[in-house]
Jmol script that loads the backbone (N, CA, C; Angstrom):
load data "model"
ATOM      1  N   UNK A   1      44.410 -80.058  52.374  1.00  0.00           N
ATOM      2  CA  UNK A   1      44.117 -78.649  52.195  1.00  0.00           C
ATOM      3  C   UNK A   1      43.633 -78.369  50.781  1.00  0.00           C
ATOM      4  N   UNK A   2      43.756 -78.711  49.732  1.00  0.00           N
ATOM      5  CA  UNK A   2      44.159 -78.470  48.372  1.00  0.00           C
ATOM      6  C   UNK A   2      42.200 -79.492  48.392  1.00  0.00           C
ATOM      7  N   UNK A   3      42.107 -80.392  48.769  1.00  0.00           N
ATOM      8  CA  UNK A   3      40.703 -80.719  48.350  1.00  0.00           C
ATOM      9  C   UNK A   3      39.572 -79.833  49.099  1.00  0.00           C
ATOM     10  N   UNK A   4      40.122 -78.988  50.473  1.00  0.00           N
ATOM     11  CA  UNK A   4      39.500 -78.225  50.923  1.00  0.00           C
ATOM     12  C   UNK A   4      38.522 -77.091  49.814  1.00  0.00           C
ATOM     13  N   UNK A   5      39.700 -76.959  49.441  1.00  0.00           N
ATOM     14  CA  UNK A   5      40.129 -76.039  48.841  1.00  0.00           C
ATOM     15  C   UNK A   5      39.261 -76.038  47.097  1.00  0.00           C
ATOM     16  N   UNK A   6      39.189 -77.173  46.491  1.00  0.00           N
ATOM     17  CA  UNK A   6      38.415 -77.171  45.721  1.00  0.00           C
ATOM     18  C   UNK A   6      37.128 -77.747  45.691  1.00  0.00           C
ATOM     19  N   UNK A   7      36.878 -78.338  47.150  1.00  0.00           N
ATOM     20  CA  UNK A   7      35.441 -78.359  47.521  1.00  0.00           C
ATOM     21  C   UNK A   7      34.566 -77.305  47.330  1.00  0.00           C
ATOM     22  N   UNK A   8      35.470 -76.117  48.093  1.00  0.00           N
ATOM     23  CA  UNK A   8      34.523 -74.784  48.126  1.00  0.00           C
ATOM     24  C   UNK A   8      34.403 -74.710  46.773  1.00  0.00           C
ATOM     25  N   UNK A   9      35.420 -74.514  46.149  1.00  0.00           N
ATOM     26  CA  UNK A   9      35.071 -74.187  44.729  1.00  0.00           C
ATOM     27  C   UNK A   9      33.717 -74.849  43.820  1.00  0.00           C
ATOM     28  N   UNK A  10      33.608 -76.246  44.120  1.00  0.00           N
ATOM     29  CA  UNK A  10      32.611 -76.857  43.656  1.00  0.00           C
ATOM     30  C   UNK A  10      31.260 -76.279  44.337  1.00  0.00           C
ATOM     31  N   UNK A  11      30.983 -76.405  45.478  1.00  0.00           N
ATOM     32  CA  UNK A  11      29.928 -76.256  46.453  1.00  0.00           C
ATOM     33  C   UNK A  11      29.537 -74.469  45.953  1.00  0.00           C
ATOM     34  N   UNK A  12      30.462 -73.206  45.713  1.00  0.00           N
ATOM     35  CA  UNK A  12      29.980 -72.368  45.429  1.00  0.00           C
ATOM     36  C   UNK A  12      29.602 -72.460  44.138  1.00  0.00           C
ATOM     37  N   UNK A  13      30.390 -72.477  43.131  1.00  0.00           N
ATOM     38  CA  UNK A  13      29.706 -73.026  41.861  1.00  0.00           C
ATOM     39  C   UNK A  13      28.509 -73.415  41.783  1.00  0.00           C
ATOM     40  N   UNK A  14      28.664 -74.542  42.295  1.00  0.00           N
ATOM     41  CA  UNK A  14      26.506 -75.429  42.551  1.00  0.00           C
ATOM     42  C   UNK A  14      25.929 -74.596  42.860  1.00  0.00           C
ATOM     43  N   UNK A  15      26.708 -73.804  43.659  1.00  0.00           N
ATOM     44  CA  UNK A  15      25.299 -72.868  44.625  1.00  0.00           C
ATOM     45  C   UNK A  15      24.778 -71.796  43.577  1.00  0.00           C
ATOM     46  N   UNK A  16      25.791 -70.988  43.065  1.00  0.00           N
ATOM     47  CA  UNK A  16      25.618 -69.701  41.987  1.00  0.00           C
ATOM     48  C   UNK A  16      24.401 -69.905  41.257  1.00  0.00           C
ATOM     49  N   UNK A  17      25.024 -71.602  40.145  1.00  0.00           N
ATOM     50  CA  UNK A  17      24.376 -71.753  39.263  1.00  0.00           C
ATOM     51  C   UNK A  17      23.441 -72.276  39.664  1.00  0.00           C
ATOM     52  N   UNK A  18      22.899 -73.032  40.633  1.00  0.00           N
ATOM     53  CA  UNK A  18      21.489 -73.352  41.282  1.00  0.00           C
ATOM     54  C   UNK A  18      20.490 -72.093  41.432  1.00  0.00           C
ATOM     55  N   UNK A  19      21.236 -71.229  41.514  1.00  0.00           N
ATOM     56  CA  UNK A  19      20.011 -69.879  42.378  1.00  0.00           C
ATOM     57  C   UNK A  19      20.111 -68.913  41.248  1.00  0.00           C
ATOM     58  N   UNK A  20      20.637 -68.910  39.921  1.00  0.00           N
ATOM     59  CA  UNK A  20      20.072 -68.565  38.573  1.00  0.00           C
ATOM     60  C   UNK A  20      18.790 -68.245  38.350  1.00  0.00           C
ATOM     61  N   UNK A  21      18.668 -67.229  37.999  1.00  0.00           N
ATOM     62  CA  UNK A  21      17.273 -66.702  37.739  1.00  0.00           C
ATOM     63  C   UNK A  21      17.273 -67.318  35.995  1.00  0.00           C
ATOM     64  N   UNK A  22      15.856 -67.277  35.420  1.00  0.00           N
ATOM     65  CA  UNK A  22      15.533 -67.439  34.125  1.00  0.00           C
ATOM     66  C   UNK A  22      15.946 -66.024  33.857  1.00  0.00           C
ATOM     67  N   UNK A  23      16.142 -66.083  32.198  1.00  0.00           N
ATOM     68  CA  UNK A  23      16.606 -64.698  31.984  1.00  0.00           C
ATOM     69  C   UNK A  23      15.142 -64.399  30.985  1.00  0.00           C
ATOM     70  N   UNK A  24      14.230 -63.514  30.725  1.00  0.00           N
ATOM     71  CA  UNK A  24      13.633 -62.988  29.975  1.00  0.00           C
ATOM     72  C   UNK A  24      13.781 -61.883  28.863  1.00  0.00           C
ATOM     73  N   UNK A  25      14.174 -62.312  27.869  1.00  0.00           N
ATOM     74  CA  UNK A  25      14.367 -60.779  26.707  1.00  0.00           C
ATOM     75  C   UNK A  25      13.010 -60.282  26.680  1.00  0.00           C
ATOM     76  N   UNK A  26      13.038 -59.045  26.693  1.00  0.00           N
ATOM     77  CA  UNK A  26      12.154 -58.056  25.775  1.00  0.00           C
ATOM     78  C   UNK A  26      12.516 -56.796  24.703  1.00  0.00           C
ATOM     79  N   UNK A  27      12.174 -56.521  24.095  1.00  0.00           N
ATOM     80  CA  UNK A  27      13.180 -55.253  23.433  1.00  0.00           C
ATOM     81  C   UNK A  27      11.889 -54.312  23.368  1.00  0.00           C
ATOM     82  N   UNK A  28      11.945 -53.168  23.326  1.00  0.00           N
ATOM     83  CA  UNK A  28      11.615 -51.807  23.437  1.00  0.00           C
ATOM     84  C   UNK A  28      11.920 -51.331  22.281  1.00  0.00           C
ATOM     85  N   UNK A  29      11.349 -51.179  21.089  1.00  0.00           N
ATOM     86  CA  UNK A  29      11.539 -50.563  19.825  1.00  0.00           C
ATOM     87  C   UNK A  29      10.242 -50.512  18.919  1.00  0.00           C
ATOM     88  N   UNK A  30      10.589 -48.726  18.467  1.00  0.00           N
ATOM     89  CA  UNK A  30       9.451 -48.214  18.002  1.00  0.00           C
ATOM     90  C   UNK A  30       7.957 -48.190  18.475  1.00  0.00           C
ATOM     91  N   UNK A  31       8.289 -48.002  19.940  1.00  0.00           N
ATOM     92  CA  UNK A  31       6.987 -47.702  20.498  1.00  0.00           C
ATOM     93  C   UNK A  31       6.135 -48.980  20.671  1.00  0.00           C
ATOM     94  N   UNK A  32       7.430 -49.760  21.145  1.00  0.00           N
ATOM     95  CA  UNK A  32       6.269 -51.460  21.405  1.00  0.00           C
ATOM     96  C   UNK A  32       7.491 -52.302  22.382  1.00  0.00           C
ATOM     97  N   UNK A  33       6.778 -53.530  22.601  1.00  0.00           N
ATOM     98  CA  UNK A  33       7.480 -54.215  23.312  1.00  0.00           C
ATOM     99  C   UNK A  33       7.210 -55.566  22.356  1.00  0.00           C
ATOM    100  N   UNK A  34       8.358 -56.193  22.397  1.00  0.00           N
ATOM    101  CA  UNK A  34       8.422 -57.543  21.743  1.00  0.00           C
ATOM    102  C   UNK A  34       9.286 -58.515  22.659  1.00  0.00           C
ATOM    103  N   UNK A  35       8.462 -59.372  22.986  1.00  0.00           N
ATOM    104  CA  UNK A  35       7.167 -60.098  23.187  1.00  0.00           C
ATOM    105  C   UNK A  35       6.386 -59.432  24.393  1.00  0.00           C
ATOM    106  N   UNK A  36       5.628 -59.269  23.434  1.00  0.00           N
ATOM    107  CA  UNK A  36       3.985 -58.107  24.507  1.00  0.00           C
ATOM    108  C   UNK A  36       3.450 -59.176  25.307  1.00  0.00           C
ATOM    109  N   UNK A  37       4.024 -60.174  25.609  1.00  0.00           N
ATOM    110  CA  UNK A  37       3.271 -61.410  26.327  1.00  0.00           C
ATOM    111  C   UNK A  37       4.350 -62.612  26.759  1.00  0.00           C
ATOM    112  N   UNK A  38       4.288 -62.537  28.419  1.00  0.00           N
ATOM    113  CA  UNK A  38       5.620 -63.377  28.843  1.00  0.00           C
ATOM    114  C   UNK A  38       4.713 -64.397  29.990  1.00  0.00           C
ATOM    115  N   UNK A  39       4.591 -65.537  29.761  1.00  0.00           N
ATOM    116  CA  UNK A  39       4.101 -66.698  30.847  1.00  0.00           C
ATOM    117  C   UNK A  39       5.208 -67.174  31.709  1.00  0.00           C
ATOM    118  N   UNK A  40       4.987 -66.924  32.713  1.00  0.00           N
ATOM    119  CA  UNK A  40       5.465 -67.766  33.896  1.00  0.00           C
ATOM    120  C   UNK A  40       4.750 -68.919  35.054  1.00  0.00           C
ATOM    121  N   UNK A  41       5.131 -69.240  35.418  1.00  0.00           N
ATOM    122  CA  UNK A  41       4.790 -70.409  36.719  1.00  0.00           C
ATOM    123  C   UNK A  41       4.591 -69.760  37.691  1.00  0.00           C
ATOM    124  N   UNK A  42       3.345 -70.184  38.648  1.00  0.00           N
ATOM    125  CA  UNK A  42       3.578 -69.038  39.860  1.00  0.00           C
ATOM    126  C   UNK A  42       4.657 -69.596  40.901  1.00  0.00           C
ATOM    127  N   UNK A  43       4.848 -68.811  40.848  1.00  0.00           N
ATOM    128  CA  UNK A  43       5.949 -68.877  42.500  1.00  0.00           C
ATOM    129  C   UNK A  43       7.437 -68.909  41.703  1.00  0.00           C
ATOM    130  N   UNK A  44       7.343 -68.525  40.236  1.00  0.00           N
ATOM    131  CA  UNK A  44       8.886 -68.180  39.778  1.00  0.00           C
ATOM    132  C   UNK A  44       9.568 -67.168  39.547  1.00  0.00           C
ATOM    133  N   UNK A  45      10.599 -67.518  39.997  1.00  0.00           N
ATOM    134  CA  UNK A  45      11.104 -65.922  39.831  1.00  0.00           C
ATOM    135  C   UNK A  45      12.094 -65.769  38.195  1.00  0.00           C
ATOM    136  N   UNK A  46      12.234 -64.336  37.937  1.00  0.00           N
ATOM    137  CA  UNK A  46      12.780 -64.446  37.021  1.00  0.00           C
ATOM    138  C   UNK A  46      13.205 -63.211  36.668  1.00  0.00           C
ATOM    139  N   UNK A  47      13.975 -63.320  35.801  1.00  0.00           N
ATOM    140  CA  UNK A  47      14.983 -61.793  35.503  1.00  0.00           C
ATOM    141  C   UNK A  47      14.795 -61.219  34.122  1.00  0.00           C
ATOM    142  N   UNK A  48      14.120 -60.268  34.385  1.00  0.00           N
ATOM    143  CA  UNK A  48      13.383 -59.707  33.087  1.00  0.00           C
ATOM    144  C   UNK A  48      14.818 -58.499  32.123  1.00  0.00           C
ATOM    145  N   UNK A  49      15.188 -59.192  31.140  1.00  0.00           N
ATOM    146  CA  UNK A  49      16.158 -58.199  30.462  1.00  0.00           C
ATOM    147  C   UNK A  49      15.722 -56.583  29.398  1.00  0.00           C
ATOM    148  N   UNK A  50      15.512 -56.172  29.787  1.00  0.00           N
ATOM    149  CA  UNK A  50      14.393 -55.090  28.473  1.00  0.00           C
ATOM    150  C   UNK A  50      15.566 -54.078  27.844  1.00  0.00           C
ATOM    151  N   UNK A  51      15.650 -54.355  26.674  1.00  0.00           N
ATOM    152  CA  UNK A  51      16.977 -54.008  25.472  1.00  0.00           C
ATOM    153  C   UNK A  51      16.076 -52.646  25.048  1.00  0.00           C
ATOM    154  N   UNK A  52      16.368 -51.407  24.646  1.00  0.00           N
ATOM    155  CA  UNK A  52      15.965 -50.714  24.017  1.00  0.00           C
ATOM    156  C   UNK A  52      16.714 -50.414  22.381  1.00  0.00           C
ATOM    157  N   UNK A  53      15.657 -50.877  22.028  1.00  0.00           N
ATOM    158  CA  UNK A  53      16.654 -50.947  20.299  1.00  0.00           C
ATOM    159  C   UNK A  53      16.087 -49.709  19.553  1.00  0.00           C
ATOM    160  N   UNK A  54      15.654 -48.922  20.551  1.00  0.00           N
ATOM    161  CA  UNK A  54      15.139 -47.968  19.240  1.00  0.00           C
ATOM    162  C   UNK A  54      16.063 -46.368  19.927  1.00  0.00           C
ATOM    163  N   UNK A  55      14.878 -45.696  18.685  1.00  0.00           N
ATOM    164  CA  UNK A  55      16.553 -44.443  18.997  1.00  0.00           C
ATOM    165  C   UNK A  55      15.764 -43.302  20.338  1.00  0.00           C
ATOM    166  N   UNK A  56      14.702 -43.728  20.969  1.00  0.00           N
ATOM    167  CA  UNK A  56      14.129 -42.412  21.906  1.00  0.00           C
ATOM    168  C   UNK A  56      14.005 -42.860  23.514  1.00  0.00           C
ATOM    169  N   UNK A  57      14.379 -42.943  24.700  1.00  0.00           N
ATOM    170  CA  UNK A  57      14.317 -43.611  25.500  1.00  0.00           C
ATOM    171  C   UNK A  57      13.098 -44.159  26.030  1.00  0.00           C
ATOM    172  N   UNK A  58      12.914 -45.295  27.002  1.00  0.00           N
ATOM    173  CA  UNK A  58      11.703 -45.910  26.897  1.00  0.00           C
ATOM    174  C   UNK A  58      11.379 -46.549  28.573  1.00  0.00           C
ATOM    175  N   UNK A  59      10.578 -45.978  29.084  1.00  0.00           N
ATOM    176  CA  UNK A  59      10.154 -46.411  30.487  1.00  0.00           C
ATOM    177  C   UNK A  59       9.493 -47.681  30.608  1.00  0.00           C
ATOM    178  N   UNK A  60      10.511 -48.565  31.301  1.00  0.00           N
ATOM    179  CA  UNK A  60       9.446 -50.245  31.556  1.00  0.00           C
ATOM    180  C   UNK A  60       8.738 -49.950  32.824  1.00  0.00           C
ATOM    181  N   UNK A  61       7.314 -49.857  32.980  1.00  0.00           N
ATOM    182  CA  UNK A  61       6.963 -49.378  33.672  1.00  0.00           C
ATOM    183  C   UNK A  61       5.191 -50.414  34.225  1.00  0.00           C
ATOM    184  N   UNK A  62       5.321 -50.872  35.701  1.00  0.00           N
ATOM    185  CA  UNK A  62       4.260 -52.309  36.034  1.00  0.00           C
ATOM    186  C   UNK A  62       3.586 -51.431  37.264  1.00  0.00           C
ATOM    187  N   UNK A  63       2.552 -51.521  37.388  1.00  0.00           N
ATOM    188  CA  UNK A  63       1.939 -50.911  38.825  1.00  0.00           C
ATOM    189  C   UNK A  63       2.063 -51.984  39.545  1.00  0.00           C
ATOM    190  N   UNK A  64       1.093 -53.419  38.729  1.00  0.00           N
ATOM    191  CA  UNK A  64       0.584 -54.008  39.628  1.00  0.00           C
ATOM    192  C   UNK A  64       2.396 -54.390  40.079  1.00  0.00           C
ATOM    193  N   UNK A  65       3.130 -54.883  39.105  1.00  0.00           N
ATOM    194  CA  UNK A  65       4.792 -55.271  39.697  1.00  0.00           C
ATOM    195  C   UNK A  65       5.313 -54.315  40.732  1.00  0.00           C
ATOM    196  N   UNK A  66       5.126 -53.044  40.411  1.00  0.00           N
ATOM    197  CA  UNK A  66       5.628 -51.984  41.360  1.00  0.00           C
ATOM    198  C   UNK A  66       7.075 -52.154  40.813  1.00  0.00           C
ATOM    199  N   UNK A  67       7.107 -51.569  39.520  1.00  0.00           N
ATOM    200  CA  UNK A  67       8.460 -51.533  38.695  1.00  0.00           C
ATOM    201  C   UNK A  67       8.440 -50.670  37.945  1.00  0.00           C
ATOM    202  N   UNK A  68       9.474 -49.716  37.876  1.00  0.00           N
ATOM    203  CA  UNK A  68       9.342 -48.499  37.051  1.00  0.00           C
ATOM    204  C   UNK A  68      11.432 -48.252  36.280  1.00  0.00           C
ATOM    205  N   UNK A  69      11.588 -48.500  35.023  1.00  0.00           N
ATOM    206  CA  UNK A  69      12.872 -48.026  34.784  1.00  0.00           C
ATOM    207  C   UNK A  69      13.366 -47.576  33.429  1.00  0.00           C
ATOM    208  N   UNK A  70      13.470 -46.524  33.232  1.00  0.00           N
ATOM    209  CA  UNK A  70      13.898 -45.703  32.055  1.00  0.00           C
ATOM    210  C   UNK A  70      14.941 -46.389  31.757  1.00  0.00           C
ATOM    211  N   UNK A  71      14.960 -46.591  30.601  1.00  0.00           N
ATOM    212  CA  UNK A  71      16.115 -47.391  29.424  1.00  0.00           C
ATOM    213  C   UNK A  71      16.873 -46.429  28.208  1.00  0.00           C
ATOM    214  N   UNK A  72      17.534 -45.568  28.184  1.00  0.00           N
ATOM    215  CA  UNK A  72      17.950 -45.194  26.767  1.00  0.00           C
ATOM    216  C   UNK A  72      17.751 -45.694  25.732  1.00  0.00           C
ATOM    217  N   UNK A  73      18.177 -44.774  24.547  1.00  0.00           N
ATOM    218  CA  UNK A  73      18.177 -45.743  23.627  1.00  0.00           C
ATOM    219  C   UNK A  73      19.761 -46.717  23.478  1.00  0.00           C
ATOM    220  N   UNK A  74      19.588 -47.865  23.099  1.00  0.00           N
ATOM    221  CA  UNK A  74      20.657 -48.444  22.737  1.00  0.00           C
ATOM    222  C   UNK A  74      21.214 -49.212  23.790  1.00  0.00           C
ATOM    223  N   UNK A  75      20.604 -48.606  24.962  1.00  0.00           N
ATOM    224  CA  UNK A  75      20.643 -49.969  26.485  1.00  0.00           C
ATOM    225  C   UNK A  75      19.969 -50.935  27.162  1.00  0.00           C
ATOM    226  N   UNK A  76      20.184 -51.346  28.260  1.00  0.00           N
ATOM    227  CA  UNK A  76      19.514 -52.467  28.365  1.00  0.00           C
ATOM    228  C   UNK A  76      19.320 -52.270  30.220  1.00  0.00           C
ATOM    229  N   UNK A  77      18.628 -52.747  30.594  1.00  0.00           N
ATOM    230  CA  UNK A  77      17.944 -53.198  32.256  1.00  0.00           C
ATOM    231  C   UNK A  77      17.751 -54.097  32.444  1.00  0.00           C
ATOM    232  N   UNK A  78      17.879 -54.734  33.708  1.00  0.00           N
ATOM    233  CA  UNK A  78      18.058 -56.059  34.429  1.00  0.00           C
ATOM    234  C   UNK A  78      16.690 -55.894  35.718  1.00  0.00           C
ATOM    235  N   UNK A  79      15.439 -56.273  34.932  1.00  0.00           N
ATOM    236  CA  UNK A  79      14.714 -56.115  36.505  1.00  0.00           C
ATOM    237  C   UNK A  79      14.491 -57.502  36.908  1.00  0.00           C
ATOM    238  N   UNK A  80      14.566 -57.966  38.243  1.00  0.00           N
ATOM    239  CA  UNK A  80      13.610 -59.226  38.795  1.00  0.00           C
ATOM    240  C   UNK A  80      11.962 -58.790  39.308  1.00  0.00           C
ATOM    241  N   UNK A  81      11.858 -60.370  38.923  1.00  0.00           N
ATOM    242  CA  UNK A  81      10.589 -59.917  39.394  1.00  0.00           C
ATOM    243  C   UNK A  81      10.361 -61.617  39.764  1.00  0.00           C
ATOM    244  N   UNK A  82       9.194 -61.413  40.532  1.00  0.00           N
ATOM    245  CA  UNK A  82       8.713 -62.490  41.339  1.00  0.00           C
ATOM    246  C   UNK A  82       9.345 -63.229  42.721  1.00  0.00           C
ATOM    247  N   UNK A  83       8.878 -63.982  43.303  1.00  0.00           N
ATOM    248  CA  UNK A  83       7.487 -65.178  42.797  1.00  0.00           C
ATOM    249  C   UNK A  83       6.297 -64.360  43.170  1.00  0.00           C
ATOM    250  N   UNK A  84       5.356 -65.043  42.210  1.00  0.00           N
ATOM    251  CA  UNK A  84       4.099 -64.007  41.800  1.00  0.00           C
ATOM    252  C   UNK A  84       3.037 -65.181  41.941  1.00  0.00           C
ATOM    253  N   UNK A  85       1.582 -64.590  42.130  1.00  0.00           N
ATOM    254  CA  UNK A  85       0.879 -65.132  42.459  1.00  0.00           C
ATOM    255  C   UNK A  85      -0.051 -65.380  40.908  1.00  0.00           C
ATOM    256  N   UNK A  86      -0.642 -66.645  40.739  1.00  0.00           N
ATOM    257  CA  UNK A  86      -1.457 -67.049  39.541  1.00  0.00           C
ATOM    258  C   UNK A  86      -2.270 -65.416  39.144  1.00  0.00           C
ATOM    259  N   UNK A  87      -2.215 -64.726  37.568  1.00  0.00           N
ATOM    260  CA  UNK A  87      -3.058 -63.866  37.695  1.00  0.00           C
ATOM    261  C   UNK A  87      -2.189 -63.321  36.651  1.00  0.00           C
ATOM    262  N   UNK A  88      -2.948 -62.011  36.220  1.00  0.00           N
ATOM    263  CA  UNK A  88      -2.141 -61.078  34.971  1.00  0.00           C
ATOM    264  C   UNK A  88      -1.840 -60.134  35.252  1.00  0.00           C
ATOM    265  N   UNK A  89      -0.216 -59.600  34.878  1.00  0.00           N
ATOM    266  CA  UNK A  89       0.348 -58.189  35.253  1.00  0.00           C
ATOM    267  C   UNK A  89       0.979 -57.638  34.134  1.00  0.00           C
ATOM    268  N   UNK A  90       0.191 -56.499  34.170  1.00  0.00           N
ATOM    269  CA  UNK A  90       0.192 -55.289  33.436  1.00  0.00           C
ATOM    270  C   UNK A  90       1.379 -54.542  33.033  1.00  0.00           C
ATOM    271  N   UNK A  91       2.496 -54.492  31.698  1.00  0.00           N
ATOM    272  CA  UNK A  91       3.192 -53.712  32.055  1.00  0.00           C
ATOM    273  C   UNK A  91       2.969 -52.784  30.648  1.00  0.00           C
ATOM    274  N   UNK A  92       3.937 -51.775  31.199  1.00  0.00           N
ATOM    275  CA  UNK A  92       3.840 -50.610  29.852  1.00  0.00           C
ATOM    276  C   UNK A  92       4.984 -49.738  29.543  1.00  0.00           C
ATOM    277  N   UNK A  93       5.403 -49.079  28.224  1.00  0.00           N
ATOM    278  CA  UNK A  93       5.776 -48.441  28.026  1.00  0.00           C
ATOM    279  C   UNK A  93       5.204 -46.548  28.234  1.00  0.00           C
ATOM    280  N   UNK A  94       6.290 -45.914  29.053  1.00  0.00           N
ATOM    281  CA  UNK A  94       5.597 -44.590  29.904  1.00  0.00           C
ATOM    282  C   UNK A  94       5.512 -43.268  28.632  1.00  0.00           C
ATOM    283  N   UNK A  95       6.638 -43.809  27.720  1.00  0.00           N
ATOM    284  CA  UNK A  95       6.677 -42.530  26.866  1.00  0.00           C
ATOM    285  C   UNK A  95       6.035 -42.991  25.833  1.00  0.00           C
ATOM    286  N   UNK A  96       5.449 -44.049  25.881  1.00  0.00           N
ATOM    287  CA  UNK A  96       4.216 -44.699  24.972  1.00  0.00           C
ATOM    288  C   UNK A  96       3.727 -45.417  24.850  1.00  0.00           C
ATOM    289  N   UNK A  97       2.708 -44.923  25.648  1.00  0.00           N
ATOM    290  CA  UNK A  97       1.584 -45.777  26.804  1.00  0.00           C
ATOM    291  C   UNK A  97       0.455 -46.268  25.593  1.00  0.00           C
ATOM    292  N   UNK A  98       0.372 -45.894  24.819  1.00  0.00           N
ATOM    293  CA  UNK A  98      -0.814 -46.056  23.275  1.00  0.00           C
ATOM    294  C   UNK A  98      -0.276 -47.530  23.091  1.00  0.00           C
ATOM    295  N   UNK A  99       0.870 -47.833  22.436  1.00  0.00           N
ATOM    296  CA  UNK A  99       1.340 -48.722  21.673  1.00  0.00           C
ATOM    297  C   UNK A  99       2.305 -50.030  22.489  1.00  0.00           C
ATOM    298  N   UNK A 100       2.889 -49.341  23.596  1.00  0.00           N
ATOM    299  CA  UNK A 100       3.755 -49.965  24.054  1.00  0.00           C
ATOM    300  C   UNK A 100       3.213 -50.485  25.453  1.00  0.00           C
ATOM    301  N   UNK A 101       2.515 -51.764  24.766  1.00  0.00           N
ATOM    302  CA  UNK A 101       1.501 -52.550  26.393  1.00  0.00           C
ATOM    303  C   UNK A 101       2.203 -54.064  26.581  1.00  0.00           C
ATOM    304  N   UNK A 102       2.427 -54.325  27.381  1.00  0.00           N
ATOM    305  CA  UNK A 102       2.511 -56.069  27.628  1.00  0.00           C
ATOM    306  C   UNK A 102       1.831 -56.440  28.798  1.00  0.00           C
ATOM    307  N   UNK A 103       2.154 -57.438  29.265  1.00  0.00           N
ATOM    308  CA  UNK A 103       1.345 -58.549  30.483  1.00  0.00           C
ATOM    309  C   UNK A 103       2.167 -59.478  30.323  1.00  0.00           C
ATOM    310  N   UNK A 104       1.688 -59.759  31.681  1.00  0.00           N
ATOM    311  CA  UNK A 104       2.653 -61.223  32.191  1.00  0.00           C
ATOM    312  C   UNK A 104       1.749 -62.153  32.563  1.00  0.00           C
ATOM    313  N   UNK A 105       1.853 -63.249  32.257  1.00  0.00           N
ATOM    314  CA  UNK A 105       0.478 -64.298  32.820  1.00  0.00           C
ATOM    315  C   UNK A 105       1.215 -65.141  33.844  1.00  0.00           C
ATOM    316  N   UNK A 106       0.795 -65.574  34.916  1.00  0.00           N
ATOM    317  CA  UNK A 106       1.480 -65.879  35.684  1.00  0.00           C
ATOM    318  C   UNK A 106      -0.155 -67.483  35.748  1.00  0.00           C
ATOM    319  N   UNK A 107       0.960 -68.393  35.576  1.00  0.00           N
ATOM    320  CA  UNK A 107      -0.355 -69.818  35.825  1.00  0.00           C
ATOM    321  C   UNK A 107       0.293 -70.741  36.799  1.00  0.00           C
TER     322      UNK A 107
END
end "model"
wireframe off; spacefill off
backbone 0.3
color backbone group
């Protein structure tokens, strides 16, 4: 019973940490995004983190992704995104669309 028992334990473990997304930082401060430029692999998926370090709130906002999420200041969002097809996607900041541009290259 007791190896039953820590089989599962192993087998879910493997499983969790197998199906881990990549984590992606971006931060949102002063009307920009840093890093304005994130490469991926096609067909990967991955978990985009976007920190807002500045003091006015800040919309991560992708058409072609079909992703839209207001961040405060001083918080943070968890979006996924993908698997994506070879090609470039557009994202932006909504409350400042001038300064605050990135893309995703997907190869």
């Amino acid at each position: 019973m007791k190896f039953a028992a820590v089989l599962s334990v192993l087998i879910l473990g493997l499983s969790s940490s197998a199906f881990a997304l990549r984590e992606i930082v971006i931060v949102a401060k002063d009307g920009k995004f840093a890093p304005d430029m994130v490469e991926l692999a096609v067909d990967e998926k991955v978990e985009l983190l976007v920190k807002n370090e500045g003091t006015d709130a800040e919309e991560f906002e992708s058409i072609e992704l079909h992703r839209e999420k207001v961040i405060p200041p001083g918080k943070s969002a968890r979006i996924k995104i993908g698997p994506l097809k070879a090609g470039t996607y557009i994202f932006f900041g909504e409350f400042h669309p001038e300064t605050a541009k990135g893309k995703i290259i997907v190869k």
